[in-house]
C-alpha positions in Angstrom: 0.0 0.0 0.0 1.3 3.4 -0.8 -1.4 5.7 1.5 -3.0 5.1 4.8 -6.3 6.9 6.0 -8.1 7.5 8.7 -9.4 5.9 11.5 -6.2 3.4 11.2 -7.8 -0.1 10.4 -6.6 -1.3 13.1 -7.8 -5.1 13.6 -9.5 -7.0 16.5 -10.8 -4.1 18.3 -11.1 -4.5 21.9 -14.8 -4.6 23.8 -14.9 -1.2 26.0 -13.7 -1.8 29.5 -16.7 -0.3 30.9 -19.2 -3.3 29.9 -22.7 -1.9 30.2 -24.6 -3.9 33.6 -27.4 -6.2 33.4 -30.2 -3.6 32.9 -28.6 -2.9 29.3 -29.0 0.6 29.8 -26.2 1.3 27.6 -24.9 -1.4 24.5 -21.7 -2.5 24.4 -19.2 -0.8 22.3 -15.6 -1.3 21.3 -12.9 0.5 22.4 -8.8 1.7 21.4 -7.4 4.6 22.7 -4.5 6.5 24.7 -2.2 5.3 21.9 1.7 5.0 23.2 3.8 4.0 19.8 8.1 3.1 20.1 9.4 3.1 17.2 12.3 -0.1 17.8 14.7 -1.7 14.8 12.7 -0.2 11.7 9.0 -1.4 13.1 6.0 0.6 14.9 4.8 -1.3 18.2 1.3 -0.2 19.4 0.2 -0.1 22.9 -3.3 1.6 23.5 -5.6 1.1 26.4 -7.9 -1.9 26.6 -5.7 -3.9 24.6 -2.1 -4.9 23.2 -0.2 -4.9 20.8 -0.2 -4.6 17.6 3.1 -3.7 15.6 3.7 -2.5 12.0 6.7 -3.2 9.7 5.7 -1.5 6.7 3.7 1.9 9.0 0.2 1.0 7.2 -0.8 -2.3 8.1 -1.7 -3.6 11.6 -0.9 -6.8 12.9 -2.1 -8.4 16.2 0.1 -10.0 18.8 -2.2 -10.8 22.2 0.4 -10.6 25.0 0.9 -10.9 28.9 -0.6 -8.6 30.2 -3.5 -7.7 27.1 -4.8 -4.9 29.4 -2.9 -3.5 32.2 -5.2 -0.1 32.4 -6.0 2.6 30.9 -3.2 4.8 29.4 -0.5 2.2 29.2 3.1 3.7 28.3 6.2 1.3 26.9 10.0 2.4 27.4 13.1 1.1 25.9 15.3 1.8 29.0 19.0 0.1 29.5 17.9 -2.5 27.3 14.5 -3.6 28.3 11.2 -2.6 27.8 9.3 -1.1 31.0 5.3 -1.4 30.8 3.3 1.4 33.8 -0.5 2.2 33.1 -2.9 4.2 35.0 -3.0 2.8 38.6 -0.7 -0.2 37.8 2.3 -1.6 39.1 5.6 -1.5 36.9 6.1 -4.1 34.8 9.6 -5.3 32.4 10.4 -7.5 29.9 13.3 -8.1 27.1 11.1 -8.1 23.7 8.5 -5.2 23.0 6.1 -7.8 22.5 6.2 -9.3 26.4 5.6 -10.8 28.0 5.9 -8.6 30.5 6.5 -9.4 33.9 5.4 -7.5 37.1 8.5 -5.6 39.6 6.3 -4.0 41.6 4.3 -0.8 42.5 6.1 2.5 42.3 7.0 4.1 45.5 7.8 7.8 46.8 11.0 8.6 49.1 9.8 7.7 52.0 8.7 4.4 50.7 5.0 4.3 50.4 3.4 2.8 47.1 2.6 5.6 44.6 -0.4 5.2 42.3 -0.8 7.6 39.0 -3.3 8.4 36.1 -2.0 8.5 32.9 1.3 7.6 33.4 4.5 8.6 30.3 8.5 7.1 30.8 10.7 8.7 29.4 14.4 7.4 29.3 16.8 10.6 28.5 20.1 10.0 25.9 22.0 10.6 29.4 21.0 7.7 30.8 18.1 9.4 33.4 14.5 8.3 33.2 11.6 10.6 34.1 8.1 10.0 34.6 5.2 12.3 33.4 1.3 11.9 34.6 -1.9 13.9 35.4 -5.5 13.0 34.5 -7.0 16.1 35.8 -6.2 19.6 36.5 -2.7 19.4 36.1 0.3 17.4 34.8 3.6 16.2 37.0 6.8 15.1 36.6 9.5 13.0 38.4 13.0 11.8 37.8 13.2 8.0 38.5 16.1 6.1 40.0 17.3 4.7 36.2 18.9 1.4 38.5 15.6 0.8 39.9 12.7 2.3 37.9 9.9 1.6 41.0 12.0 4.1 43.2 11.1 8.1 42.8 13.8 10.0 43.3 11.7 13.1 44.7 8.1 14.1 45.5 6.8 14.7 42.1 6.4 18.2 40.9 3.7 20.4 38.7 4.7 21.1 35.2 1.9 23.3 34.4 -2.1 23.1 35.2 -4.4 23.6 33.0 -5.2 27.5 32.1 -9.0 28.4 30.7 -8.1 32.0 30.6 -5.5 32.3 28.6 -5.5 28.6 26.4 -9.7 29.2 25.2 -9.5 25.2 24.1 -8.7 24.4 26.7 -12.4 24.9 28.0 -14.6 22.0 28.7 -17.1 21.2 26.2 -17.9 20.8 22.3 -17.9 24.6 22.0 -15.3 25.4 24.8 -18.2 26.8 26.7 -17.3 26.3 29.9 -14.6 29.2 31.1 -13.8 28.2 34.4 -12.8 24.3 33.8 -10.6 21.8 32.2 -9.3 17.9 32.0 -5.6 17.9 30.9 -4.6 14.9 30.3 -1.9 12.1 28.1 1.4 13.8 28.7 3.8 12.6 26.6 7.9 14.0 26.1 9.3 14.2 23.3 13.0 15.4 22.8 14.3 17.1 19.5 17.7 19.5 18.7 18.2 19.2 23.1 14.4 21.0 23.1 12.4 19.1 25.2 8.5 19.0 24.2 6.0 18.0 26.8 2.8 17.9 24.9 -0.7 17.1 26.8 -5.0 17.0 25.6 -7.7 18.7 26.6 -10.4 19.5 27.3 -12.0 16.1 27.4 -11.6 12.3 25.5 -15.9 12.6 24.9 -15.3 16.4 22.7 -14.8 17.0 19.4 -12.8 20.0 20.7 -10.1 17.6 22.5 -6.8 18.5 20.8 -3.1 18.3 21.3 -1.3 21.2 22.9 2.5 21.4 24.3 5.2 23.2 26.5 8.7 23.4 25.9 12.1 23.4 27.5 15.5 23.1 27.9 15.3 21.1 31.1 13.4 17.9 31.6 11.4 19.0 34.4 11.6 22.6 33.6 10.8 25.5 33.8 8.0 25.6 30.8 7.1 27.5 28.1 3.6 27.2 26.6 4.2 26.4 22.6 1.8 28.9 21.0 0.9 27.1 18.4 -1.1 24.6 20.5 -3.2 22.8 19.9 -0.8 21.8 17.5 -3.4 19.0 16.5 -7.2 19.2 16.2 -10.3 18.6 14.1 -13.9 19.3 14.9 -15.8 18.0 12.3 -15.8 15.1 10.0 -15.2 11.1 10.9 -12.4 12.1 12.5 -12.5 14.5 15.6 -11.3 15.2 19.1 -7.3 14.2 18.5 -6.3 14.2 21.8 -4.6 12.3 24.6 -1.8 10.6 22.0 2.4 10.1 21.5 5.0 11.7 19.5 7.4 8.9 17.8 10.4 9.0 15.0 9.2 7.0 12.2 11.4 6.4 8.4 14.1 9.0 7.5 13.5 10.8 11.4 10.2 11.8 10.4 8.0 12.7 13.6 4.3 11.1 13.7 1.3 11.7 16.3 -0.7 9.1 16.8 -4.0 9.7 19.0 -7.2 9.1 20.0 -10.3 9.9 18.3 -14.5 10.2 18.9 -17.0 7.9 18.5 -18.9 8.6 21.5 -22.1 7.4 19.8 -23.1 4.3 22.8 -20.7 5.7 25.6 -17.7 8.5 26.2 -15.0 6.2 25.8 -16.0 4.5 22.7 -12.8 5.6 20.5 -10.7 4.8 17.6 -6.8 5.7 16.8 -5.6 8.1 14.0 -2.0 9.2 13.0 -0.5 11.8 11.3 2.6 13.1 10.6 3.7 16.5 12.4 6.2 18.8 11.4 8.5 21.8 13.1 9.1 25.5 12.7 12.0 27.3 12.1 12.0 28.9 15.7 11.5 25.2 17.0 6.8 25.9 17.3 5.5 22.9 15.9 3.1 23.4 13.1 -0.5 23.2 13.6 -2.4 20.2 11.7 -5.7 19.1 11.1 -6.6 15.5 11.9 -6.9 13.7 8.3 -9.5 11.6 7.2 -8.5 11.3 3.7 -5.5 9.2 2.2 -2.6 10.7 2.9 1.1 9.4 1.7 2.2 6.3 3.6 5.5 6.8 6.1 8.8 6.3 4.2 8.1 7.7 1.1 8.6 10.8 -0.6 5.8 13.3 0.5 4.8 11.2 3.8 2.1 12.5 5.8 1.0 14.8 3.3 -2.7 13.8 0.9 -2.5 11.9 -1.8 -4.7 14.0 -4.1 -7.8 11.4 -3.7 -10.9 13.2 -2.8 -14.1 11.7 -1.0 -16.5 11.4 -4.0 -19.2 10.0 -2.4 -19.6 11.9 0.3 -23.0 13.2 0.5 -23.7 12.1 -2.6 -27.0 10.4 -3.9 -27.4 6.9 -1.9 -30.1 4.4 -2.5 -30.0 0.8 -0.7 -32.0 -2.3 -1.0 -33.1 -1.8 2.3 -33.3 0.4 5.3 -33.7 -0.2 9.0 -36.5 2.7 10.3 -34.0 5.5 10.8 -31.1 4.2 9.4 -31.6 5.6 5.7 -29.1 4.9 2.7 -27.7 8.2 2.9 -25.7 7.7 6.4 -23.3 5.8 5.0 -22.1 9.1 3.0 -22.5 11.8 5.2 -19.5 11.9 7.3 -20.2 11.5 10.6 -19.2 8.5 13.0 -22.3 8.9 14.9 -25.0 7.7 12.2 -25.0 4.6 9.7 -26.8 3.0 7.1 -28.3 -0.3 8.3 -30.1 -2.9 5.9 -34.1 -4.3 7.1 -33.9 -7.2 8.9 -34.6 -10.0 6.5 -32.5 -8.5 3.4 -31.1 -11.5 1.7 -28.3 -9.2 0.1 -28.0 -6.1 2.0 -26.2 -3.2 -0.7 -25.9 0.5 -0.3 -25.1 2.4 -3.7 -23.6 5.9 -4.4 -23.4 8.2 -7.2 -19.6 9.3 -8.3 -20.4 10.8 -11.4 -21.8 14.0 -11.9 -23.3 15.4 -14.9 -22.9 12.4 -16.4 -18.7 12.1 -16.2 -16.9 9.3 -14.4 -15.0 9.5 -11.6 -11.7 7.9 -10.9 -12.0 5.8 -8.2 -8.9 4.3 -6.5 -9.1 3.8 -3.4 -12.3 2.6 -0.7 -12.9 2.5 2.7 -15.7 0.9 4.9 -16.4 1.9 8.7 -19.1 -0.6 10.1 -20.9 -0.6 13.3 -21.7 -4.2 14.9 -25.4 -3.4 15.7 -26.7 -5.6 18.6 -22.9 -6.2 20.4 -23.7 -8.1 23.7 -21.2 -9.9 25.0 -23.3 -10.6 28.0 -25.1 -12.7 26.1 -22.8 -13.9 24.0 -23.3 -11.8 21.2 -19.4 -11.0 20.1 -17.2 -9.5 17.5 -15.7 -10.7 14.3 -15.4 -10.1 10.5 -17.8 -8.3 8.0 -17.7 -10.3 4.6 -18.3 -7.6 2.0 -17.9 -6.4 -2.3 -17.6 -3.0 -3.8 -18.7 -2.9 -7.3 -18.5 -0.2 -10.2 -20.8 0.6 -12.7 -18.1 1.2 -15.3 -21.2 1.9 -18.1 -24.9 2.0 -17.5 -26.0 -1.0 -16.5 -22.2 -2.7 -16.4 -21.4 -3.5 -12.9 -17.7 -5.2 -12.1 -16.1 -6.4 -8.9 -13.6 -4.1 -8.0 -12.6 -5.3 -4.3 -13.6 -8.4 -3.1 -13.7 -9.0 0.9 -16.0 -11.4 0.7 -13.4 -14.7 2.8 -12.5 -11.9 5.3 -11.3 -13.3 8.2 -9.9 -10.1 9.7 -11.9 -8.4 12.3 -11.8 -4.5 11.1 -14.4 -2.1 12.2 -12.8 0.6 10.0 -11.5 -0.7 7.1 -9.0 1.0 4.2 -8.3 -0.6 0.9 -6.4 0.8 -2.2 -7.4 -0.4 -5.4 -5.3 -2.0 -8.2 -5.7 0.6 -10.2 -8.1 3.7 -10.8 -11.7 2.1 -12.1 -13.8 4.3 -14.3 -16.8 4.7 -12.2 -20.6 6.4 -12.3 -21.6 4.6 -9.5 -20.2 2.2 -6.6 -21.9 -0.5 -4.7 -21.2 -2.0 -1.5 -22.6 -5.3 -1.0 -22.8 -7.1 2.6 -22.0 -10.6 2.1 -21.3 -11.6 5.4 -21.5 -10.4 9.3 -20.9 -11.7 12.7 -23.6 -14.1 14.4 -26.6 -12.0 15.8 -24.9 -9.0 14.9 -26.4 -6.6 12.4 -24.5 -4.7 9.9 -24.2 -0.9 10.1 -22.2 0.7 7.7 -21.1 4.1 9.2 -19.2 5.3 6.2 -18.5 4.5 2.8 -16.3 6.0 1.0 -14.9 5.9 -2.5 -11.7 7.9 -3.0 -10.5 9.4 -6.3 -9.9 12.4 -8.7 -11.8 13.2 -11.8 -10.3 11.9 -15.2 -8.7 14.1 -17.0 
């Protein structure tokens, strides 16, 4: 594959931690999030809350490795520290191990000078090139930092100290709600260092994982536990509309050729607040040592390691909002949600549809489209795994109509065996399209298939 887009298909999506009670109040949703990435011998190793890992060798496609533990908490960070990789999530003890991959093996809880056990929310590691390790955290009004004892890693070497709080008056994001309504409160959250040119970068979210206004902002320093200074261009990552919104609470890693990439978390929020996906983009510097501020993508953009990576690829979204019909609609769930851009509605076939199919226009006027690229985001209607209703793969075809009336097979997914709620394909080639036609061949037992967006990407033919 030559692009990636937005949310990641990422496979085997974890059930949220929070699994709704008895009364079934609230369905069941799936859950990644709090994404720590480490970037060890050429290959991306994924560790986001509610479940691990998954690794990358060629920076687009996701592979799953369950390990020991598969979810240690919420907001789990992974160091490379003399040698070995150290594991701490919110709450947790510390945990080691000699492969990225685990397993990972417990040490013990983390404990202040005076030798009580220390317990923190959202935790970040961070070894130093001098051989020092720190550790970051706050899940509230303010984030703190620490310098470990880099010969034993459970031993702080100080009461921790405040880096900064969070600051309504004079960082307007940073206010609580969609809108940033609320003047007088915050949730800063995810720190995360990151070191470049001896500058160090502690970046941080706010104002809340459940808002499309959660974003990315950041301090800066010479020191690694100051003083601070507030980068102005923060957030430096955002996005408030769209499939992809609210890029908060995330890591900075190297990836091919020292290029710098932030992965992060992104909404659903349709069922609960912490139903989530994971996004990534690429981020770039200033002269004067600001980092440039970015929009969270949601089109194909240029996979890592090649010339241009992280910036679009020139395909366009031609079916969004564009003329839908369907063979059949749930009440509410009409043809036209599959298009319209929004994770929080979706097109979902009658019950009793022998061959479920959503079509939509890409030609306009009459000319063809070139389509080369298609992704699927599905919702698995009906998730109870209280009752033994689970997760697992959506068999599906995309079809062109390459004439009036000629229909083709251009992507065939009908053997998948891979679990993917968001799903990202390229094409072998661009197809000649007036219309294209997803066809649900096959969907997890008892679950039924929602199709939040489909999307064919192209450019017009020239």
């Amino acid at each position: 594959m030559k692009t990636y887009c937005n949310p990641l298909p990422i496979p085997d999506y974890p059930i949220g931690r929070n699994v709704p009670g008895e009364d079934g109040k609230c369905p069941a949703w799936r859950e990644l999030a709090d994404p720590t990435v480490l970037y060890e011998d050429g290959v991306w190793y994924l560790y986001p809350s509610c479940g691990m890992a998954w690794w990358s060798e060629d920076f687009v496609t996701w592979r799953h490795k369950r390990i020991e533990p598969f979810d240690c908490g919420y907001a789990p960070t992974v160091a490379k520290h003399r040698g070995r990789f150290w594991l701490l999530a919110f709450g947790s003890d510390l945990r080691v191990s000699d492969s990225p991959l685990g397993p990972f093996e417990p040490v013990g809880p983390l404990r202040a000078p005076d030798g009580s056990e220390v317990r923190v929310g959202d935790p970040m590691l961070f070894p130093d090139d001098d051989g020092r390790l720190y550790l970051y955290f706050g899940c509230g009004e303010k984030i703190s930092g620490v310098e470990l004892d880099a010969g034993n890693p459970t031993r702080l070497l100080s009461d921790p100290a405040t880096m900064f709080a969070m600051d309504t008056a004079a960082h307007p994001w940073e206010r609580m709600g969609a809108c940033n309504v609320d003047p007088n409160y915050s949730w800063v959250e995810g720190p995360w260092m990151f070191k470049r040119g001896g500058v160090y970068y502690l970046t941080y979210a706010a104002p809340g994982t459940q808002w499309p206004s959660y974003g990315m902002g950041a301090y800066r320093s010479r020191s690694p536990l100051g003083p601070w200074e507030y980068v102005r261009t923060s957030p430096f990552l955002s996005g408030r509309t769209g499939l992809v919104t609210g890029p908060g609470h995330g890591c900075l890693v190297r990836g091919p050729g020292d290029s710098v990439w932030a992965f992060y978390t992104c909404c659903t929020c349709h069922h609960h607040m912490f139903e989530r996906r994971i996004g990534m983009d690429r981020i770039f510097f200033g002269e004067d040592g600001g980092i440039v501020p970015a929009t969270a993508s949601e089109t194909p953009q240029i996979a890592p390691g090649l010339d241009g990576a992280g910036t679009p690829a020139g395909l366009l979204p031609l079916t969004r909002l564009s003329q839908c019909e369907a063979t059949s609609c749930a009440p509410g769930r009409d043809a036209i949600y599959a298009c319209d851009g929004s994770m929080l509605s979706w097109w979902q076939p009658a019950d009793g549809d022998p061959a479920p199919a959503v079509t939509a226009l890409c030609a306009y006027h009459g000319v063809p489209l070139a389509v080369e690229a298609v992704r699927v985001v599905w919702r698995d209607v009906g998730l109870d795994p209280l009752r033994g209703v689970g997760p697992g793969p959506f068999g599906y075809r995309v079809e062109a109509e390459t004439a009036p009336g000629a229909w083709t097979c251009v992507l065939d997914r009908s053997d998948s065996r891979e679990d993917l709620l968001c799903d990202y394909r390229e094409l072998p080639g661009p197809v000649r399209v007036l219309r294209v036609r997803l066809v649900v061949v096959s969907h997890p037992p008892g679950i039924a298939p929602g199709v939040i967006d489909f999307t064919a990407f192209g450019q017009p033919l020239t």
